[in-house]
TORPALUM-582482 format. One line per 8 residues: number of its first residue (from 1); their letters; for each residue x, y, z of N, C-alpha, C. Coordinates in nm, 2 decimals. Layout:
<sites>
NUM> a> X,Y,Z,X,Y,Z,X,Y,Z | ...
</sites>
This chain:
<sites>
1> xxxxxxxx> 2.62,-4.05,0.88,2.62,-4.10,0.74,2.66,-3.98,0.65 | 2.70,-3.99,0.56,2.76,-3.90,0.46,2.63,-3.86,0.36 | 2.63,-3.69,0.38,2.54,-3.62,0.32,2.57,-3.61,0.12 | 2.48,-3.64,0.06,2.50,-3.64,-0.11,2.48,-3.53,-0.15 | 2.54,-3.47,-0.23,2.53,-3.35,-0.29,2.40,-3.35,-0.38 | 2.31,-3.47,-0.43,2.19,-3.48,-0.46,2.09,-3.45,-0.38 | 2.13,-3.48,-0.27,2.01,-3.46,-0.13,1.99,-3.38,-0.10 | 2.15,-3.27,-0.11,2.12,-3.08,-0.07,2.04,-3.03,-0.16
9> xxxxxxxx> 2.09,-3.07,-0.29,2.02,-3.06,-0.45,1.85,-3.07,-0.40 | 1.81,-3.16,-0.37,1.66,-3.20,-0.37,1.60,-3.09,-0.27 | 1.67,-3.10,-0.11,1.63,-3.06,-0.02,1.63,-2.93,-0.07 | 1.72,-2.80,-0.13,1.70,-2.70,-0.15,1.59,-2.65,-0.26 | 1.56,-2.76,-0.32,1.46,-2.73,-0.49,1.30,-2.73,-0.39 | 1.31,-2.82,-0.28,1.19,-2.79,-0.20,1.17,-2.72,-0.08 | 1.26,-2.62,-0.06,1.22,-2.57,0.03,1.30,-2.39,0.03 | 1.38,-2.39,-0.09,1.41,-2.25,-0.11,1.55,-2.21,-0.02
17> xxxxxxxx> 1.61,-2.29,0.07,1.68,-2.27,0.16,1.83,-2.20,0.11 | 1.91,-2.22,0.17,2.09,-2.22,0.15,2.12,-2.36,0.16 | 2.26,-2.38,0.06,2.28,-2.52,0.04,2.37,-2.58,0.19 | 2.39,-2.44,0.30,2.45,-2.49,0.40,2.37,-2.50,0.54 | 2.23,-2.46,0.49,2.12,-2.44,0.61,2.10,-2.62,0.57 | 2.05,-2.64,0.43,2.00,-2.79,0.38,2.09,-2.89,0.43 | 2.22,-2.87,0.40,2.34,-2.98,0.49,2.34,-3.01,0.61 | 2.30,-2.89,0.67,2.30,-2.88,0.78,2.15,-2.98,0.88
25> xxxxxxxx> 2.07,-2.98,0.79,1.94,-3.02,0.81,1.95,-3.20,0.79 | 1.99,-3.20,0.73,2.04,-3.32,0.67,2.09,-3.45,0.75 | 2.21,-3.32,0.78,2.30,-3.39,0.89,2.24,-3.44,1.01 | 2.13,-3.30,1.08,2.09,-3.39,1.18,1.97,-3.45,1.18 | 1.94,-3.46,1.06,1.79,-3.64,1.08,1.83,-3.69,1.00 | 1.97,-3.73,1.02,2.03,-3.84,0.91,1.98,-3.92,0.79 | 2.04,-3.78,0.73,1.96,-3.78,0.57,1.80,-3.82,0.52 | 1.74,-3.81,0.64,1.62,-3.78,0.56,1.54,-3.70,0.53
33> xxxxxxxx> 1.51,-3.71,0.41,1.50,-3.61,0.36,1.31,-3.49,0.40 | 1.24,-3.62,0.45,1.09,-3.59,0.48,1.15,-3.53,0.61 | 1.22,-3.58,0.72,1.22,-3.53,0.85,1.30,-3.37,0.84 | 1.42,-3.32,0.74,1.47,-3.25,0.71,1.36,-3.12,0.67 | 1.28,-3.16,0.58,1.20,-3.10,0.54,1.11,-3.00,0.66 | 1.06,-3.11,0.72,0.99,-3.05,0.85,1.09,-3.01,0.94 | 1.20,-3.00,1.01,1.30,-2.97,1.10,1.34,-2.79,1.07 | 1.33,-2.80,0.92,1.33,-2.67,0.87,1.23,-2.63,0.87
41> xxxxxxxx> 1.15,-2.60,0.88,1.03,-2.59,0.85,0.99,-2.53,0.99 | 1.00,-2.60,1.08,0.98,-2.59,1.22,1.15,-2.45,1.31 | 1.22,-2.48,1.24,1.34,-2.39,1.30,1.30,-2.24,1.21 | 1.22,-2.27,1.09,1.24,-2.12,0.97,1.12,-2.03,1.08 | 1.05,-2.16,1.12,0.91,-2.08,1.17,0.89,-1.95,1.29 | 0.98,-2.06,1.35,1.06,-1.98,1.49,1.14,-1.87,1.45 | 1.23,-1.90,1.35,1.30,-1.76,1.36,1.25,-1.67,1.27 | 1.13,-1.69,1.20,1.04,-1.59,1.15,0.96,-1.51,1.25
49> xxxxxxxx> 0.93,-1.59,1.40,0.83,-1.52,1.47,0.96,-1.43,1.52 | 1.06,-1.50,1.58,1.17,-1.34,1.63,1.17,-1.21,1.54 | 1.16,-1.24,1.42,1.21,-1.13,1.30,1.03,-1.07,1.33 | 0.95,-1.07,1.37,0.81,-1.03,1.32,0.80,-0.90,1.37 | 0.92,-0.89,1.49,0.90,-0.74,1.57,0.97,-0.66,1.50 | 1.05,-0.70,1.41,1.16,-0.57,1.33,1.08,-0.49,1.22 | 1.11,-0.37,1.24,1.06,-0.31,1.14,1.04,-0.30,0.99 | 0.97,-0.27,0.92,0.95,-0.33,0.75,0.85,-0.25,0.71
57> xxxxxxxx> 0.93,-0.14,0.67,0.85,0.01,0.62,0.90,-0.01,0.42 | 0.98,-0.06,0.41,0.97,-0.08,0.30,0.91,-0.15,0.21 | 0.89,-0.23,0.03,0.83,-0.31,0.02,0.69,-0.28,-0.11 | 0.61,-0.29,-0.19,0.56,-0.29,-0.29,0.40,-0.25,-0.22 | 0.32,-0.22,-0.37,0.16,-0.16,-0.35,0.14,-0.24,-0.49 | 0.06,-0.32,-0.48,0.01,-0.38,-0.61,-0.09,-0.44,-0.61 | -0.17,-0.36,-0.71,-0.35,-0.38,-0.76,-0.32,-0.46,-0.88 | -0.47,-0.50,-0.89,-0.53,-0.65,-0.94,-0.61,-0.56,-0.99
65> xxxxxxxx> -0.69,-0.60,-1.13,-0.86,-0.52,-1.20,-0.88,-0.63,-1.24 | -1.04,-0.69,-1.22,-1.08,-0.79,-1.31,-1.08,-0.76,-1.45 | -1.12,-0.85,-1.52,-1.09,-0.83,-1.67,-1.22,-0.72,-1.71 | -1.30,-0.73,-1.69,-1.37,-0.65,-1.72,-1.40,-0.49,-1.66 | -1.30,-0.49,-1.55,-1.26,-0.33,-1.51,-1.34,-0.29,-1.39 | -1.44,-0.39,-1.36,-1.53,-0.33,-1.26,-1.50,-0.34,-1.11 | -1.41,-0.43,-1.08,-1.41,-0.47,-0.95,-1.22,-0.47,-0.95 | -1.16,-0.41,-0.86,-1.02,-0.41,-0.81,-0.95,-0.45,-0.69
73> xxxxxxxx> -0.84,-0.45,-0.63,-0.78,-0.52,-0.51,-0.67,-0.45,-0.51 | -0.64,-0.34,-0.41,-0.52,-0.31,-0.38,-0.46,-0.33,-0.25 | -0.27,-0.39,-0.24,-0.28,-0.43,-0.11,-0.15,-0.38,-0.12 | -0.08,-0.33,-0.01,0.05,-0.30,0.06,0.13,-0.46,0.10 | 0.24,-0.49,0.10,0.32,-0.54,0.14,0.45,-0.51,0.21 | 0.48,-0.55,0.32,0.66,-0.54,0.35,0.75,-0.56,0.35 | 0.88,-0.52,0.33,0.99,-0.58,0.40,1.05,-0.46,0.45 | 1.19,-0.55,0.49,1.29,-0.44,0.56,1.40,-0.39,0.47
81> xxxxxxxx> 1.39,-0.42,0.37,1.49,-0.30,0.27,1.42,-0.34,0.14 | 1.49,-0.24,0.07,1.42,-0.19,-0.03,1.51,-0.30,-0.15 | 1.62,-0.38,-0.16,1.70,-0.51,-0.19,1.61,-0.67,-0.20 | 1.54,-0.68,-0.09,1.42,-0.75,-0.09,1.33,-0.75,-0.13 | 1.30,-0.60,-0.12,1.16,-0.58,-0.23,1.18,-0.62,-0.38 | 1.28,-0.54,-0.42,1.30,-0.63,-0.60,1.35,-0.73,-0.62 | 1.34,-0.82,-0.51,1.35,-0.95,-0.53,1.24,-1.05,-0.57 | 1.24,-1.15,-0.68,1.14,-1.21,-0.75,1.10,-1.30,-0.64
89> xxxxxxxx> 1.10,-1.36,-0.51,1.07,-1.39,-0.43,0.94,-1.31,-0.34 | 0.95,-1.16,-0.32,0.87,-1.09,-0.25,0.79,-1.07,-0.37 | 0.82,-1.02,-0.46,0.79,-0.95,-0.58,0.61,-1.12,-0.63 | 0.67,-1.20,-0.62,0.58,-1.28,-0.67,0.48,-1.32,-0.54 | 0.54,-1.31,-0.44,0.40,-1.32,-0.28,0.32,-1.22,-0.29 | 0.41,-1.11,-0.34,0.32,-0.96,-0.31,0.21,-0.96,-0.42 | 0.23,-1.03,-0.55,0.12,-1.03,-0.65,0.03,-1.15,-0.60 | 0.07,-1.27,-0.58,-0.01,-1.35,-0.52,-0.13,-1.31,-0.44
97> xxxxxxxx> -0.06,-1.21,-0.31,-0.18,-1.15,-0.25,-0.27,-1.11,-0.28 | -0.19,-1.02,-0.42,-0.31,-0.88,-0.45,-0.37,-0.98,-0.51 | -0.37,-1.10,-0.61,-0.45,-1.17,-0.71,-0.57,-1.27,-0.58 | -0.51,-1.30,-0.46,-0.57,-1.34,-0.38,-0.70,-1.26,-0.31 | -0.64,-1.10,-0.31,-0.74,-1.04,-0.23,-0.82,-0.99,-0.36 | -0.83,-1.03,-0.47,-0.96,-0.96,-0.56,-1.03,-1.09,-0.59 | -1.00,-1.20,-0.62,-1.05,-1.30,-0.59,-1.14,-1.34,-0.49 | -1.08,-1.28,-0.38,-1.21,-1.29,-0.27,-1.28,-1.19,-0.23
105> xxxxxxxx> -1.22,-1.08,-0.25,-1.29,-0.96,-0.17,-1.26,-0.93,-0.07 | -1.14,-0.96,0.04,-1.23,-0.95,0.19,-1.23,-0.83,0.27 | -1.27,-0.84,0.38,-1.38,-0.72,0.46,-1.24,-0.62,0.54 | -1.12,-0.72,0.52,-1.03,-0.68,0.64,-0.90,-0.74,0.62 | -0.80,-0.70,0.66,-0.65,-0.75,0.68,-0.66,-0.89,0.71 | -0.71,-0.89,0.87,-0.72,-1.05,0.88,-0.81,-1.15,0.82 | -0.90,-1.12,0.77,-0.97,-1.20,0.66,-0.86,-1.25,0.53 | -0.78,-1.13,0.46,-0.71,-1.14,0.41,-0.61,-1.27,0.44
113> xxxxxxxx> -0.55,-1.21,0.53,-0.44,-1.34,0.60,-0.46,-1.48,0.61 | -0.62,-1.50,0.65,-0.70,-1.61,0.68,-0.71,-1.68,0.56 | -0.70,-1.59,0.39,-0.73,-1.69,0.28,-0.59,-1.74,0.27 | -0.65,-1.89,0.16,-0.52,-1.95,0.11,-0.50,-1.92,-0.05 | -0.33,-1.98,-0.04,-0.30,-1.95,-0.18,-0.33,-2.04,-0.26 | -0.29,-2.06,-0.41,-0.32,-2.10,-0.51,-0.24,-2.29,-0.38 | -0.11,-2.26,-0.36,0.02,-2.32,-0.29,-0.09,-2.44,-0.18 | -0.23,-2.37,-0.10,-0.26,-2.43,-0.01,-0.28,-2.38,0.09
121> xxxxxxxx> -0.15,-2.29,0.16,-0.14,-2.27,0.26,-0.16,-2.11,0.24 | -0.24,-2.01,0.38,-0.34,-1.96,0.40,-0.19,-1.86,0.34 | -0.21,-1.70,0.39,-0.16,-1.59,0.33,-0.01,-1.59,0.49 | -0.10,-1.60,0.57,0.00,-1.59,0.67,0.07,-1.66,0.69 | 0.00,-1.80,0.68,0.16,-1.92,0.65,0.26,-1.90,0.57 | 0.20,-1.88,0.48,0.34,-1.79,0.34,0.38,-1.73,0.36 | 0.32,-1.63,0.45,0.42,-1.53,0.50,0.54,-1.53,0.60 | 0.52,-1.64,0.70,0.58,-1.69,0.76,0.70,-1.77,0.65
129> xxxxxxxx> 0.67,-1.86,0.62,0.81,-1.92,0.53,0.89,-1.82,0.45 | 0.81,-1.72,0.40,0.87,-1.62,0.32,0.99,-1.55,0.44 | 0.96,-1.54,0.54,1.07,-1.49,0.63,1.18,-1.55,0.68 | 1.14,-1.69,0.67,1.23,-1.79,0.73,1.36,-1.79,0.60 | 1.26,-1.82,0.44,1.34,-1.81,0.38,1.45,-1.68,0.32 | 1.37,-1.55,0.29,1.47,-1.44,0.31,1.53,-1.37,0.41 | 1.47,-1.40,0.50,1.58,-1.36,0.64,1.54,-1.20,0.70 | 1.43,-1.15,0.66,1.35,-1.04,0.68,1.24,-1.04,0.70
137> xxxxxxxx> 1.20,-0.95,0.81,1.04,-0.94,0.79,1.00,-0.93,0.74 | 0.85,-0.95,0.70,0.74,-0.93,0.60,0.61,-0.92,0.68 | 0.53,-0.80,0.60,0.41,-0.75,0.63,0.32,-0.76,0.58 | 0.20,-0.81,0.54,0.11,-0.77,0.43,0.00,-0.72,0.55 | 0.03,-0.59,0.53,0.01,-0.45,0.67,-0.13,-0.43,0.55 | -0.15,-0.37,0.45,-0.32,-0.32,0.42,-0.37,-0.39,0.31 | -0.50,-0.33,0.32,-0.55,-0.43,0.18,-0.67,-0.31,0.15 | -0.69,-0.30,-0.01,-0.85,-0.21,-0.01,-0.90,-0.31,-0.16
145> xxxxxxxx> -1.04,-0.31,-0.13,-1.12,-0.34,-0.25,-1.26,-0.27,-0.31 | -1.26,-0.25,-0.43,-1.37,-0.18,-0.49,-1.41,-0.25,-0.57 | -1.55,-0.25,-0.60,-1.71,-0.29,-0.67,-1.77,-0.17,-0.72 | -1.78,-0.15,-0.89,-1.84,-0.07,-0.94,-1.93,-0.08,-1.03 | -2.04,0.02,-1.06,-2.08,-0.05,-1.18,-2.06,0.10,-1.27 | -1.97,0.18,-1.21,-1.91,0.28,-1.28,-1.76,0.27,-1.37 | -1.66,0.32,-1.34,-1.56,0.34,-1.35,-1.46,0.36,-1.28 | -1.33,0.25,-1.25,-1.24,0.23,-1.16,-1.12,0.31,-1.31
153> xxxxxxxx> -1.06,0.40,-1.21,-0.93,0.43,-1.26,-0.80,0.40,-1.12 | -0.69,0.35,-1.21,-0.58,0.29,-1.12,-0.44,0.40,-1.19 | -0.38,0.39,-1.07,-0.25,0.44,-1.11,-0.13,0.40,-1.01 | -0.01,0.34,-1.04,0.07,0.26,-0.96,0.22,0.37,-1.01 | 0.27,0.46,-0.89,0.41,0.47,-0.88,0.56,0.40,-0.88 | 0.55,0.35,-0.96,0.70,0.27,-0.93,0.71,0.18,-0.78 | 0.63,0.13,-0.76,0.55,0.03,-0.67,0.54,0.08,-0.57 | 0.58,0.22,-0.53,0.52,0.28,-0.40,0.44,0.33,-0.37
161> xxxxxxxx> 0.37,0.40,-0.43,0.25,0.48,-0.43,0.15,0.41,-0.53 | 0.01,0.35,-0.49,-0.10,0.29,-0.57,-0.23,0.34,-0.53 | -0.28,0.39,-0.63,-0.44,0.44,-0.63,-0.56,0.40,-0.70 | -0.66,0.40,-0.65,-0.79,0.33,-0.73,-0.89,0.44,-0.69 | -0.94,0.48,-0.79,-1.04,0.56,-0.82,-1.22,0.53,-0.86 | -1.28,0.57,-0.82,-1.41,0.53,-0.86,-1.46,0.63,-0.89 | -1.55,0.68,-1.02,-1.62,0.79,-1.07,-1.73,0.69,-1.14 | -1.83,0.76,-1.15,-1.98,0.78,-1.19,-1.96,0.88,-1.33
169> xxxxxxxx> -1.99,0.79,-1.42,-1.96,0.88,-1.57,-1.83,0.94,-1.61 | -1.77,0.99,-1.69,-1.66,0.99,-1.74,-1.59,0.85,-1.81 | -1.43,0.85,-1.82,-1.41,0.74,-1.91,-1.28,0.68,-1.83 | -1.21,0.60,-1.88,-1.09,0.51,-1.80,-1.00,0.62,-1.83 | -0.99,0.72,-1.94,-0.85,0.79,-1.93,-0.91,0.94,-1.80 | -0.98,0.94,-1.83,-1.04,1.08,-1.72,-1.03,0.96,-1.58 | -1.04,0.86,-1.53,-1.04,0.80,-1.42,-0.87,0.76,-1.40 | -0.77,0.76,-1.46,-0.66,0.73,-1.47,-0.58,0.86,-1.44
177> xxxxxxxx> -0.64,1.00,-1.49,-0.57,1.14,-1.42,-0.62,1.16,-1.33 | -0.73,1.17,-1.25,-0.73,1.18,-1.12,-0.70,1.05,-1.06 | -0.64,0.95,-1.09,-0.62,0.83,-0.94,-0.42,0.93,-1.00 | -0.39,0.99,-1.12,-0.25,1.00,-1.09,-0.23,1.12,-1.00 | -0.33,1.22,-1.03,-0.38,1.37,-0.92,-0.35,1.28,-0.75 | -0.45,1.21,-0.77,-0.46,1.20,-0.58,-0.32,1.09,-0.55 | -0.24,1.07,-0.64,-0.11,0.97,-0.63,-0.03,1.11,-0.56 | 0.00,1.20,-0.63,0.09,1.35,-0.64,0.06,1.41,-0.53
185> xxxxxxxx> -0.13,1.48,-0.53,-0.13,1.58,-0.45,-0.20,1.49,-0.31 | -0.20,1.36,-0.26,-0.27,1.32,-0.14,-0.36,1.38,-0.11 | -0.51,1.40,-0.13,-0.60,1.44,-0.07,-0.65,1.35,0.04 | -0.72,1.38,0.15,-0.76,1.36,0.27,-0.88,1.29,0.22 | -0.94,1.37,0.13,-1.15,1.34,0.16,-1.16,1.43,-0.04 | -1.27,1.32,-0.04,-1.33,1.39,-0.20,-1.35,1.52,-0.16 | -1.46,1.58,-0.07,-1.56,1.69,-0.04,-1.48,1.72,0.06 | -1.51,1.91,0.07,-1.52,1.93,0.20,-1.67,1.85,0.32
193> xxxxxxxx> -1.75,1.81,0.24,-1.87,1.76,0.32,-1.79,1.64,0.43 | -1.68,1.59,0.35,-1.62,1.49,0.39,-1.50,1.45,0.49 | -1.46,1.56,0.49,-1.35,1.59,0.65,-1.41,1.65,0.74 | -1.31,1.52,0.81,-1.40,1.49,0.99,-1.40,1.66,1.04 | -1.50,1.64,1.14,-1.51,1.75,1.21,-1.37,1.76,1.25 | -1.34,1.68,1.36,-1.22,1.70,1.45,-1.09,1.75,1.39 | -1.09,1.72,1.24,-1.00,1.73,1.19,-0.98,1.89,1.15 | -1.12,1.95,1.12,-1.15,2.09,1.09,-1.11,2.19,1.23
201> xxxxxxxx> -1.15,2.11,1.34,-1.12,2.16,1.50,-1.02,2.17,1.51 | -0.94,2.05,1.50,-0.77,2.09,1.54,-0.70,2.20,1.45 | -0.70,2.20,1.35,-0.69,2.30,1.20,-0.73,2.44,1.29 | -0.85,2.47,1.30,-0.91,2.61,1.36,-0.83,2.66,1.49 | -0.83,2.53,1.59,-0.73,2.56,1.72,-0.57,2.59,1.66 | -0.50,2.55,1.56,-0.35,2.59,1.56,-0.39,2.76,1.48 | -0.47,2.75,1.42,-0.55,2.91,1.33,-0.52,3.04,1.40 | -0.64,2.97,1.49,-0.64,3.09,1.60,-0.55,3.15,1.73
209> xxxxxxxx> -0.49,2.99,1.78,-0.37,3.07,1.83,-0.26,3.14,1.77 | -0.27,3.12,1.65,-0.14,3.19,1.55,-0.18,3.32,1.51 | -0.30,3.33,1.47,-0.40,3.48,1.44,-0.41,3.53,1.56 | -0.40,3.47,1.72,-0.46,3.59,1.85,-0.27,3.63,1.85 | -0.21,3.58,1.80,-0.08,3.66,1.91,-0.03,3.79,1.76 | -0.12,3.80,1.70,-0.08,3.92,1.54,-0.16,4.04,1.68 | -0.24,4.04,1.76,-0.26,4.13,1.84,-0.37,4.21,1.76 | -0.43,4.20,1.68,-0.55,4.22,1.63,-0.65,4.17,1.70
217> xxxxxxxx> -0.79,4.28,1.67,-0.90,4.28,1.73,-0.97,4.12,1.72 | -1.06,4.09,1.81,-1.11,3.97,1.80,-1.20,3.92,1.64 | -1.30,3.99,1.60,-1.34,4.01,1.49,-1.26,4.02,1.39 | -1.12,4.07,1.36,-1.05,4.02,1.31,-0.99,3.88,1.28 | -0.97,3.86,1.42,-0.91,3.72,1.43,-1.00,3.63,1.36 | -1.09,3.64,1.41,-1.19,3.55,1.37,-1.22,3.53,1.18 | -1.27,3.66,1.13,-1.23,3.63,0.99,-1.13,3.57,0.93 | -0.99,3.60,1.00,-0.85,3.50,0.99,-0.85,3.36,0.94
225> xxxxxxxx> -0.91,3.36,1.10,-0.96,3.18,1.13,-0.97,3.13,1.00 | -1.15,3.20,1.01,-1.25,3.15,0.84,-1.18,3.15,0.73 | -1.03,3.23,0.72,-1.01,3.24,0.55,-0.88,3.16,0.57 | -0.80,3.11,0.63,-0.71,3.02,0.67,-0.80,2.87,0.66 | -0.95,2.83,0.72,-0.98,2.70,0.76,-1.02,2.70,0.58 | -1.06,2.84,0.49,-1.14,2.79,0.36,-1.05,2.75,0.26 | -0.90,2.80,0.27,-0.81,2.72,0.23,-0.77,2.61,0.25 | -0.75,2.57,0.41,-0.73,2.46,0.45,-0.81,2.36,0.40
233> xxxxxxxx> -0.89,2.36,0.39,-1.05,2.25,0.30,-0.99,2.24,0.15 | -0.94,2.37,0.08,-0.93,2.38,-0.10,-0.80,2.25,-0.08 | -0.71,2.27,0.02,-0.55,2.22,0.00,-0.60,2.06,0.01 | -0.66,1.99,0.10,-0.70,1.83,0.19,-0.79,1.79,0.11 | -0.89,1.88,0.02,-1.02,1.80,-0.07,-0.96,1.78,-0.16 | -1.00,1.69,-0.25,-0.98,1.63,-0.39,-1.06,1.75,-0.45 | -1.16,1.76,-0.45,-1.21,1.86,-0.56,-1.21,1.99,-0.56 | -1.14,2.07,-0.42,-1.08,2.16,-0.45,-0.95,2.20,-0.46
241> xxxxxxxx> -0.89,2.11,-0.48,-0.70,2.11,-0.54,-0.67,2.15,-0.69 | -0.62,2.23,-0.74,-0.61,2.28,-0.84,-0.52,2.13,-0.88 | -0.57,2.06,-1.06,-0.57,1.98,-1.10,-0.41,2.00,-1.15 | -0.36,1.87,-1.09,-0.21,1.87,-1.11,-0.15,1.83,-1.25 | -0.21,1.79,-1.36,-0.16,1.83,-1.50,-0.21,1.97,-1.56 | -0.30,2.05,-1.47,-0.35,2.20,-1.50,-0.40,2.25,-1.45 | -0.34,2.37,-1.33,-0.32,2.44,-1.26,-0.42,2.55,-1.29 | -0.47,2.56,-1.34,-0.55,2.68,-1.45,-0.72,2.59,-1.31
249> xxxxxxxx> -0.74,2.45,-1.35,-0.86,2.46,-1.36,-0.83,2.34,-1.20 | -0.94,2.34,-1.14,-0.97,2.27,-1.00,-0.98,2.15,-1.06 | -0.99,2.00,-0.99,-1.05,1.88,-1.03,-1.19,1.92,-1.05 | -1.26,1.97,-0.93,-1.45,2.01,-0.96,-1.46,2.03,-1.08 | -1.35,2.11,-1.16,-1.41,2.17,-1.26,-1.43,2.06,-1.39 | -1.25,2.05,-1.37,-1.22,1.88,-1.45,-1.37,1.82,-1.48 | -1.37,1.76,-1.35,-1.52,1.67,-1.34,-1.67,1.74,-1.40 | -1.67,1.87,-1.39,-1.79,1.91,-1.42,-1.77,1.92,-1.58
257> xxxxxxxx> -1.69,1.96,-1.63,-1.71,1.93,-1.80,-1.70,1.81,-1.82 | -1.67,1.72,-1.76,-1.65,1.55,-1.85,-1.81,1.53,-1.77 | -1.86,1.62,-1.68,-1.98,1.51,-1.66,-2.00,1.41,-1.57 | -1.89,1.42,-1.49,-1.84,1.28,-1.37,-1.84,1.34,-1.22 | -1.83,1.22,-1.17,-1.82,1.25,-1.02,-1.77,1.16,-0.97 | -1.70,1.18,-0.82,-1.57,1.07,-0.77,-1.64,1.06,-0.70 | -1.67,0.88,-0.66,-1.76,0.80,-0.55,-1.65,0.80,-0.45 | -1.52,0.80,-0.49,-1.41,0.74,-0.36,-1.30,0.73,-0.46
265> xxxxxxxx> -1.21,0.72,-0.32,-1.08,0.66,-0.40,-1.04,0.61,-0.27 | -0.91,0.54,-0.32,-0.80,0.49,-0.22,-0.66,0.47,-0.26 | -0.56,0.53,-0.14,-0.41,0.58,-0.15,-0.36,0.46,-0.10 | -0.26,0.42,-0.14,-0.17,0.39,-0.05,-0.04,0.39,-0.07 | 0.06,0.41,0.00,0.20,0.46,0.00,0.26,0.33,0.07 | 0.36,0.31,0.05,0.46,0.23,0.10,0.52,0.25,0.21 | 0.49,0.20,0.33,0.57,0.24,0.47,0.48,0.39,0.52 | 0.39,0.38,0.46,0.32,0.54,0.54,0.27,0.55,0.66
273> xxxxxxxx> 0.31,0.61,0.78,0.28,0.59,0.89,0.39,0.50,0.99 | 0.50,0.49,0.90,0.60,0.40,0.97,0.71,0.41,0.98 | 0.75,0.45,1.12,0.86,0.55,1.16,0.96,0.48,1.08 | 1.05,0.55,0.94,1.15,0.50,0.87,1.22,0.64,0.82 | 1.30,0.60,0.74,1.38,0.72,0.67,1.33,0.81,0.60 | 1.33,0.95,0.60,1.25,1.03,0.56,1.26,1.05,0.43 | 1.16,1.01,0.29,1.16,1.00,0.21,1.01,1.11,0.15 | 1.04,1.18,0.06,0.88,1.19,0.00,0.82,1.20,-0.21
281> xxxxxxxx> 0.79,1.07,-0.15,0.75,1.02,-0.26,0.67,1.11,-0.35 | 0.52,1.16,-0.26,0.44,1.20,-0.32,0.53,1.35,-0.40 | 0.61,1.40,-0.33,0.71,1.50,-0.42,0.72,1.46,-0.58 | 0.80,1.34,-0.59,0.86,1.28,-0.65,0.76,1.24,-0.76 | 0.64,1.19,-0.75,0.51,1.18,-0.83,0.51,1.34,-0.93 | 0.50,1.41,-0.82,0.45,1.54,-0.86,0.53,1.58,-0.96 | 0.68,1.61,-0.92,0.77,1.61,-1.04,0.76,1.57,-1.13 | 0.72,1.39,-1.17,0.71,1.36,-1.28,0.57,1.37,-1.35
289> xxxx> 0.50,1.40,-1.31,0.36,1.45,-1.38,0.42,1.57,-1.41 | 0.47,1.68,-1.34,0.49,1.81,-1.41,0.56,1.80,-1.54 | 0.61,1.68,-1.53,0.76,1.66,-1.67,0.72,1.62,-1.73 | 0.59,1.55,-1.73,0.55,1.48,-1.83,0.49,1.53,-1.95
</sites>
């Protein structure tokens, strides 16, 4: 039977497709349009699971704050190029989520996945059509949430770098320079109290083999070590990194005249940890806080 240029019309307005995927669909459950629907539906799904192994290091970080400031939701999303990502298609799933995951809270990624959208269908279903229909993988790879009855400071990099801050006293603009500090300089841990041992051990093992071959006495080496690991701690802590709009004073210090203290924070970068093109953002932060 002969396909109507209304039918592609309809079939495309519900389901996002190409007007030659929809013809195509058309053609073979002759012209109907419910079976069409599902046929796609069923073929997008499939070639969304093939695309699920390709890699998708690129893609948006976007937090949610309830209205009243106390509770936030930040969540990473993927794709495979950075063309997709500014696309109003990603661009509106990736907010969906984040408005999804502060709305609920949840404990974990797959909790996350497990809710539904405003649409119905759960985060991963969406996700899935979302692939079928742009032709890229997608990830909604992390999620973080915070509950305060302090003060959340947020700071978002040009959608790749996103931070949320929690301090105890102080105000939203003193919580808003340090979440742009730990945007720039990446700290590990608030405290030295707070970096893992192991992480101190491997640090001290690269130390000391580098200090024993200077051929100095052992007692030397050893002080080495100690003044090598007490920097190592000032560079990785948040509160001992000299404060990146003023180099003059530490964050500690920051914080001890406003009277505050950081409960936590949380980073997240776009594609971090995911073998892709070598890019460094946090650089690029740094820069423009210096310029600023």
């Amino acid at each position: 039977m002969a396909i109507t240029a209304s039918q592609v019309k309809e079939l495309r307005e519900r389901t996002g497709a190409g007007m030659m995927e929809c013809k195509k669909a058309l053609v073979e459950t002759g012209g109907d349009i419910e079976a069409a629907v599902e046929h796609m539906r069923k073929t997008g799904l499939a070639k969304a699971d093939k695309k699920a192994g390709r890699t998708a290091a690129e893609g948006l970080v976007v937090f949610k704050l309830s209205e009243d400031g106390k509770q936030g939701a930040m969540v990473e999303v993927n794709c495979e190029t950075d063309f997709v990502a500014k696309g109003d298609d990603f661009i509106d799933f990736a907010n969906a989520v984040a408005e999804t995951a502060l709305k609920t809270m949840p404990a974990d990624i797959d909790a996350l996945l497990a809710e539904s959208l405003p649409s119905g269908e759960t985060i991963a279903e969406a996700s899935k059509a979302l692939i079928a229909k742009i032709g890229e993988n997608i990830n909604v790879r992390r999620v973080t949430t915070r509950r305060t009855d302090g003060v959340l400071g947020t700071y978002l990099h040009g959608g790749r770098i996103g931070v949320m801050v929690e301090l105890e006293g102080g105000d939203e603009a003193l919580a808003r320079d340090i979440a742009m500090h730990i945007a720039a300089s990446k700290p590990a841990c608030v405290s030295e109290a707070d970096v893992p041992a192991e992480m101190i051990q491997k640090e001290r093992d690269i130390f000391a083999a580098q200090a024993a071959e200077s051929g100095k006495p052992p007692e030397i080496v050893e002080k080495m070590v100690e003044g090598r690991i007490k920097k190592f701690l000032k560079e990785v802590t948040l509160l001992g990194q000299p404060f990146v709009k003023d180099a003059d004073q530490t964050v500690a210090q920051l914080l001890d005249k406003a009277g505050a203290k950081v409960r936590g924070f949380d980073r997240l970068e776009v594609g971090e940890g995911i073998e892709k093109k070598n890019e460094n953002f946090a650089d690029e932060v740094m820069a423009q806080v210096k310029g600023s």
